[in-house]
Biopython code that builds the backbone (N, CA, C, O; Angstrom):
import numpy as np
from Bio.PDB.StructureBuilder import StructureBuilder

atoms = [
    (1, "UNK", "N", (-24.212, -24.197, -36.205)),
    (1, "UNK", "CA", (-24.923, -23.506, -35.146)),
    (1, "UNK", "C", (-24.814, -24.268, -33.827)),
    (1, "UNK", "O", (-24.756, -23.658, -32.759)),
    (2, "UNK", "N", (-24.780, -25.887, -33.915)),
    (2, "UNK", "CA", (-24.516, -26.199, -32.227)),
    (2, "UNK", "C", (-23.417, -26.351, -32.019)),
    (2, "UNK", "O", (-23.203, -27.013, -31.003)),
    (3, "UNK", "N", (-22.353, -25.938, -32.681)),
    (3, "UNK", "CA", (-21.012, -25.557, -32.405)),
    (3, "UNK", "C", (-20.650, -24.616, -31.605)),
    (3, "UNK", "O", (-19.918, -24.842, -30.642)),
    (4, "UNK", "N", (-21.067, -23.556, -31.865)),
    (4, "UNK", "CA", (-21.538, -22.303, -31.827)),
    (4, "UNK", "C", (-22.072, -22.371, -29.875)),
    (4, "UNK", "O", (-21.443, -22.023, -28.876)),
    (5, "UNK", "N", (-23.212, -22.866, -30.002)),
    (5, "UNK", "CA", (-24.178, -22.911, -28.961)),
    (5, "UNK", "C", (-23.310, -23.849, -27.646)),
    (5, "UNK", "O", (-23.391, -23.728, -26.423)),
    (6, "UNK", "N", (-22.741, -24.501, -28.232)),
    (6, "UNK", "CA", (-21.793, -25.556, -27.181)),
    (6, "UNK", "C", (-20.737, -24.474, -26.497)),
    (6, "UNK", "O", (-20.394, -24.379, -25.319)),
    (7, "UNK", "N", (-20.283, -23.574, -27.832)),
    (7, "UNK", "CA", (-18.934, -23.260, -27.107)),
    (7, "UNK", "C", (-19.643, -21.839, -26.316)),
    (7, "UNK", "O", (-18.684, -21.200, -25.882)),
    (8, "UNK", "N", (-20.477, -21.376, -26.096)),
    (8, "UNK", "CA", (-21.149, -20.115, -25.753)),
    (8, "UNK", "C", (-21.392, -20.323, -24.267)),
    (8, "UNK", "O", (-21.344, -19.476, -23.376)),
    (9, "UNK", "N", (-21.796, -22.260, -24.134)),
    (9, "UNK", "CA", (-22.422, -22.629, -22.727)),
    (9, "UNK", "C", (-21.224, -23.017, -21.981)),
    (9, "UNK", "O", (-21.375, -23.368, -20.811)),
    (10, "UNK", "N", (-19.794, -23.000, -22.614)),
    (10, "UNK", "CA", (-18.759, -23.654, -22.203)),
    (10, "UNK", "C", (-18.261, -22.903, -21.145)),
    (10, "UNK", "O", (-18.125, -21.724, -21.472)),
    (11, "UNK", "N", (-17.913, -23.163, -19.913)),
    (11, "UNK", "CA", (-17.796, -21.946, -19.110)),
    (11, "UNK", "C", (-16.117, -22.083, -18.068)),
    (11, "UNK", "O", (-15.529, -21.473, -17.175)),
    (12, "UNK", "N", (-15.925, -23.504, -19.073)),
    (12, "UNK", "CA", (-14.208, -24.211, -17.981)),
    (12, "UNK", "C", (-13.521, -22.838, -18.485)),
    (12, "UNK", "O", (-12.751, -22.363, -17.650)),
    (13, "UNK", "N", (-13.626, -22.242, -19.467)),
    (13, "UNK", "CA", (-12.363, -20.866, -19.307)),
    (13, "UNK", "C", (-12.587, -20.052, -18.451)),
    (13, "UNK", "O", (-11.600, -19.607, -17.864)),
    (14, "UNK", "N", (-13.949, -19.551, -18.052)),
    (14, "UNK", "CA", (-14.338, -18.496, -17.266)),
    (14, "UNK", "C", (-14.046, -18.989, -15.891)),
    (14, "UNK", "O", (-14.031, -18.029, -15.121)),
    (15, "UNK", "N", (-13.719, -20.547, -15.059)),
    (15, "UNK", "CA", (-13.227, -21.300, -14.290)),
    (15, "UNK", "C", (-11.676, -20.638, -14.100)),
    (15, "UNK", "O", (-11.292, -19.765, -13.322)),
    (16, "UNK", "N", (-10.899, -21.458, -15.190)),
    (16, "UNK", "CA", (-9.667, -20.716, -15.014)),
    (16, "UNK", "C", (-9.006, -19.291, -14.715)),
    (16, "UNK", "O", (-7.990, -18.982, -14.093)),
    (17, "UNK", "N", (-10.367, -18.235, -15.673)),
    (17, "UNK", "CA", (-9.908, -16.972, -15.189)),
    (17, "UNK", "C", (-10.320, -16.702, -13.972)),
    (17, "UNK", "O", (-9.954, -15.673, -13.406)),
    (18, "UNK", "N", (-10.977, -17.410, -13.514)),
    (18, "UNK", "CA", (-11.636, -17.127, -11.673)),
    (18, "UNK", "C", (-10.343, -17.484, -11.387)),
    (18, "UNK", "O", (-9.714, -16.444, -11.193)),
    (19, "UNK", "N", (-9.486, -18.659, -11.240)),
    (19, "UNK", "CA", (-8.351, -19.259, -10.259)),
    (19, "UNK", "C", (-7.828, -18.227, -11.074)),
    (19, "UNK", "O", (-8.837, -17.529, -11.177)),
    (20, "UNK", "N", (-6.774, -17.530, -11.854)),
    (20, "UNK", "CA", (-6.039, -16.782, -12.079)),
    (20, "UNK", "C", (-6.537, -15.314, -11.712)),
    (20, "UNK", "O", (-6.017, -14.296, -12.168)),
    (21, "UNK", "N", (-7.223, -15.330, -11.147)),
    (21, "UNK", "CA", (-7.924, -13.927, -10.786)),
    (21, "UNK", "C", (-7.566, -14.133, -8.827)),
    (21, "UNK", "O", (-7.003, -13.227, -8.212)),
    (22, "UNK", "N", (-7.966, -15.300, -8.211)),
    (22, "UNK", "CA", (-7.455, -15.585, -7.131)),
    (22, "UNK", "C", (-6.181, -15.843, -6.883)),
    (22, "UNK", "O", (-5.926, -15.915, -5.681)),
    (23, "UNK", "N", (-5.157, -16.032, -7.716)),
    (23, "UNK", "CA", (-4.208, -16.303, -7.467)),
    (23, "UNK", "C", (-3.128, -14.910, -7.988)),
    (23, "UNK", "O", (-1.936, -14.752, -7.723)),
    (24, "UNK", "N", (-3.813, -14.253, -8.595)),
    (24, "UNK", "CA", (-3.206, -12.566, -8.613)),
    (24, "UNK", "C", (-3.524, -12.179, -7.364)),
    (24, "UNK", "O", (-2.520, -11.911, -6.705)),
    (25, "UNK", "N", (-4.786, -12.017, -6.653)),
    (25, "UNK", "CA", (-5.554, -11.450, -5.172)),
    (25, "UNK", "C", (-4.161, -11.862, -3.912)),
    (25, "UNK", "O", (-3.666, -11.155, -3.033)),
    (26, "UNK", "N", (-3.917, -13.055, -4.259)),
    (26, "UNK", "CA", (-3.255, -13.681, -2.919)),
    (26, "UNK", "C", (-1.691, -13.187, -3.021)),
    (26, "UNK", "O", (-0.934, -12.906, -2.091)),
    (27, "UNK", "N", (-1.380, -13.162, -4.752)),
    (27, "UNK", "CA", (0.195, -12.745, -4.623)),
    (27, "UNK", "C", (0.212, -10.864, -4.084)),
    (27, "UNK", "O", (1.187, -10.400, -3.495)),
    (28, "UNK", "N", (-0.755, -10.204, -4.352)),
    (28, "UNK", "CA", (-0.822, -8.949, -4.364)),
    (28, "UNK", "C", (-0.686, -8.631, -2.570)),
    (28, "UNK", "O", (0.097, -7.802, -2.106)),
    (29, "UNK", "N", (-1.684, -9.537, -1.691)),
    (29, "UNK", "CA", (-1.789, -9.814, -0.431)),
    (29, "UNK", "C", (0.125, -10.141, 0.203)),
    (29, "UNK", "O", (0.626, -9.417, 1.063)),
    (30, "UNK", "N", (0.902, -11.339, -0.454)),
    (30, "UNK", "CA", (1.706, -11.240, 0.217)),
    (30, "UNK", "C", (2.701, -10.648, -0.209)),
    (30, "UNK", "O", (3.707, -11.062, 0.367)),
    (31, "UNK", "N", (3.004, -9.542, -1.259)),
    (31, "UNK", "CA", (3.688, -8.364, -1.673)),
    (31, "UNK", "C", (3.452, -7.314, -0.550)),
    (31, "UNK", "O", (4.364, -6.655, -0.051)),
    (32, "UNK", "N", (2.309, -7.232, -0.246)),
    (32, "UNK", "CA", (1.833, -6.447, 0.720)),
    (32, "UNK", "C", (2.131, -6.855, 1.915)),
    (32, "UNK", "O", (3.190, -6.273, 2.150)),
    (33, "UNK", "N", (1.943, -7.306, 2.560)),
    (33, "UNK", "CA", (2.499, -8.292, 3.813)),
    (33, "UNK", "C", (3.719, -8.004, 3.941)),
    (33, "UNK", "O", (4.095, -7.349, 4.913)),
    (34, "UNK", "N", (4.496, -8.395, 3.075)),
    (34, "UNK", "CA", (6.389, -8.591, 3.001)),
    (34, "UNK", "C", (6.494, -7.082, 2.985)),
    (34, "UNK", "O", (7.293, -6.639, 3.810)),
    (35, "UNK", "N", (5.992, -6.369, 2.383)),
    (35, "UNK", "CA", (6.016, -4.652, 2.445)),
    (35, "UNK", "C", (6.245, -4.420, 3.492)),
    (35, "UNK", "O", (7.195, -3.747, 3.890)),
    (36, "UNK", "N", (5.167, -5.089, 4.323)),
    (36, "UNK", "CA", (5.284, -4.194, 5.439)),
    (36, "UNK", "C", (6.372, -4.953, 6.814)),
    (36, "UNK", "O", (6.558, -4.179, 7.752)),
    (37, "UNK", "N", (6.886, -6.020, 6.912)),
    (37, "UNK", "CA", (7.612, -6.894, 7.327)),
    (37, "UNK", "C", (8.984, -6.456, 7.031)),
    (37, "UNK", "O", (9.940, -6.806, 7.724)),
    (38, "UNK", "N", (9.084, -5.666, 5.969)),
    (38, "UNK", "CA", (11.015, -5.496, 5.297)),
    (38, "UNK", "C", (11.570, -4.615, 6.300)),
    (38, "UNK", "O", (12.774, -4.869, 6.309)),
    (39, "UNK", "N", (11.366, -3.868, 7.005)),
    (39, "UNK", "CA", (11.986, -3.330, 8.333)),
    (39, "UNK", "C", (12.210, -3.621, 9.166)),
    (39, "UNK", "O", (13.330, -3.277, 9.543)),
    (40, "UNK", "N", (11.522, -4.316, 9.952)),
    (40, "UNK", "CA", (11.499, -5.528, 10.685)),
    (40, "UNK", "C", (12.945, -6.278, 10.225)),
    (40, "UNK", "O", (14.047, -6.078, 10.736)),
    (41, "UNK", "N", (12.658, -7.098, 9.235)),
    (41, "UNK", "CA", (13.592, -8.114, 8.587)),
    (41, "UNK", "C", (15.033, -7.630, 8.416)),
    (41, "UNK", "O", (16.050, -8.272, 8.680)),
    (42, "UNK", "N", (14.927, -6.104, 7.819)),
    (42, "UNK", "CA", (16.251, -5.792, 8.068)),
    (42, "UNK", "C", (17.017, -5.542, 8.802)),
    (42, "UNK", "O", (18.215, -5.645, 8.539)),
    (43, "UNK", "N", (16.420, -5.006, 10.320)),
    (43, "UNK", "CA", (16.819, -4.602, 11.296)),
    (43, "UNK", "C", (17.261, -6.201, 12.018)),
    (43, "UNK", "O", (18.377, -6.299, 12.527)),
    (44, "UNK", "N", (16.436, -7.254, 12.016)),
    (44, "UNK", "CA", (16.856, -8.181, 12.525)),
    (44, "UNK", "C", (18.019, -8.504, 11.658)),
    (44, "UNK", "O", (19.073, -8.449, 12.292)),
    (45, "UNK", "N", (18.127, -8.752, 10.691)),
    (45, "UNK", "CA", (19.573, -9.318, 10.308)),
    (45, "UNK", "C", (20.551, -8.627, 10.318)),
    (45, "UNK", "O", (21.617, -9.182, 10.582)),
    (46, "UNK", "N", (20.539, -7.236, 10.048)),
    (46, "UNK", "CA", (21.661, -6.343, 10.459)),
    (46, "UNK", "C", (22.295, -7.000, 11.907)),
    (46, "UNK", "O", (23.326, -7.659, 12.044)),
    (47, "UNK", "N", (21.372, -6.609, 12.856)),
    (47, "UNK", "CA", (21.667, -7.353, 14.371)),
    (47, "UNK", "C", (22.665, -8.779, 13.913)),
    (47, "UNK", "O", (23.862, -8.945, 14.148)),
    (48, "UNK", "N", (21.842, -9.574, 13.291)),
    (48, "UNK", "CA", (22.654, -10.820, 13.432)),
    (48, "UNK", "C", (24.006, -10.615, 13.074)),
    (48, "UNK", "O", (25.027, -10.817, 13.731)),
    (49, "UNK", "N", (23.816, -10.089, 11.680)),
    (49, "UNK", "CA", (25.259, -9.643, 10.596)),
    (49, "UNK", "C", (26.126, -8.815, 11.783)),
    (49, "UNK", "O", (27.286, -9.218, 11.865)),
    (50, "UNK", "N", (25.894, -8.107, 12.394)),
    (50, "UNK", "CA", (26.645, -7.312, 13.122)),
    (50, "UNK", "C", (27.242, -8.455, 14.824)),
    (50, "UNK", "O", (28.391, -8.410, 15.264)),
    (51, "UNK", "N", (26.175, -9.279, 15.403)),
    (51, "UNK", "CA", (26.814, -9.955, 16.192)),
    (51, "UNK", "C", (28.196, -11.048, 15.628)),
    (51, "UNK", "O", (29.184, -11.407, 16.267)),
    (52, "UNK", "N", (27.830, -11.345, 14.332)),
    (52, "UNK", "CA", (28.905, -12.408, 14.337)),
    (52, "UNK", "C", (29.802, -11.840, 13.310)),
    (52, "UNK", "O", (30.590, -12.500, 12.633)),
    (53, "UNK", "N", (29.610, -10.493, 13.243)),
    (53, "UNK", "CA", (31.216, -9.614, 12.682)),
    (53, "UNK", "C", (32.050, -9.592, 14.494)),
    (53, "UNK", "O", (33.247, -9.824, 14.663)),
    (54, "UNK", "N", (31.310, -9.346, 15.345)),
    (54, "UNK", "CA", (31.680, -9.222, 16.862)),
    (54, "UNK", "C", (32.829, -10.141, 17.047)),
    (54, "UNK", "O", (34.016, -9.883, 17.245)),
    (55, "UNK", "N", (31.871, -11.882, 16.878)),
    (55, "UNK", "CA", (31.969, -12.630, 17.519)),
    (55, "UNK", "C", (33.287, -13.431, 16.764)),
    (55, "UNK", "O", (34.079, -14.142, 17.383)),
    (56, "UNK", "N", (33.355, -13.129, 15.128)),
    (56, "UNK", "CA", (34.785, -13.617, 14.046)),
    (56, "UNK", "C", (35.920, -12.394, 14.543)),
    (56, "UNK", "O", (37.125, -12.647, 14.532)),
    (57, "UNK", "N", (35.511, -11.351, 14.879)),
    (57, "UNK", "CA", (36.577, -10.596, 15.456)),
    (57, "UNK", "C", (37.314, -11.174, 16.576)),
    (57, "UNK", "O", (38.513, -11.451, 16.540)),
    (58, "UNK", "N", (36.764, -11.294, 17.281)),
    (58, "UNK", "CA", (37.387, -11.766, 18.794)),
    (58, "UNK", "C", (38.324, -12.968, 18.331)),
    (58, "UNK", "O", (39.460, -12.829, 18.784)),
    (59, "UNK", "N", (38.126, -14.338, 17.397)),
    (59, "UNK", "CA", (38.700, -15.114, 17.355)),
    (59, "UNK", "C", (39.968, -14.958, 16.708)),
    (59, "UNK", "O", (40.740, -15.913, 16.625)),
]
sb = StructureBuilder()
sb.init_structure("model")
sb.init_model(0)
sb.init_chain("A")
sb.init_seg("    ")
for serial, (resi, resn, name, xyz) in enumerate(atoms, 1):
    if name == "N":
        sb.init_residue(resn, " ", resi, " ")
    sb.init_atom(name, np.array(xyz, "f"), 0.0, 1.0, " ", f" {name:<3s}", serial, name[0])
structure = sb.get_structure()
């Protein structure tokens, strides 16, 4: 029975599932973020990709 009673008051797992519960919150946040950034991102590198197709042409 205080086996029992020890592991009932034990609460370091319910710890860990808090940080794994915050650390799902934050990846979900920058999935979301980058979501909305990927247009952006592509349009800029296209640009780049496309200046230095320009710029290996000429040489």
């Amino acid at each position: 029975m205080n086996m029992f009673s020890r592991f009932v008051k034990d609460e370091s797992g319910a710890t860990a599932i808090e940080y794994g519960l915050i650390a799902a919150i934050v990846a979900v946040g920058i999935i979301a973020a980058l979501s909305q950034v990927r247009g952006s991102l592509q349009t800029t590198f296209q640009g780049v990709a496309t200046q230095l197709d320009a710029a290996n042409a000429g040489n």
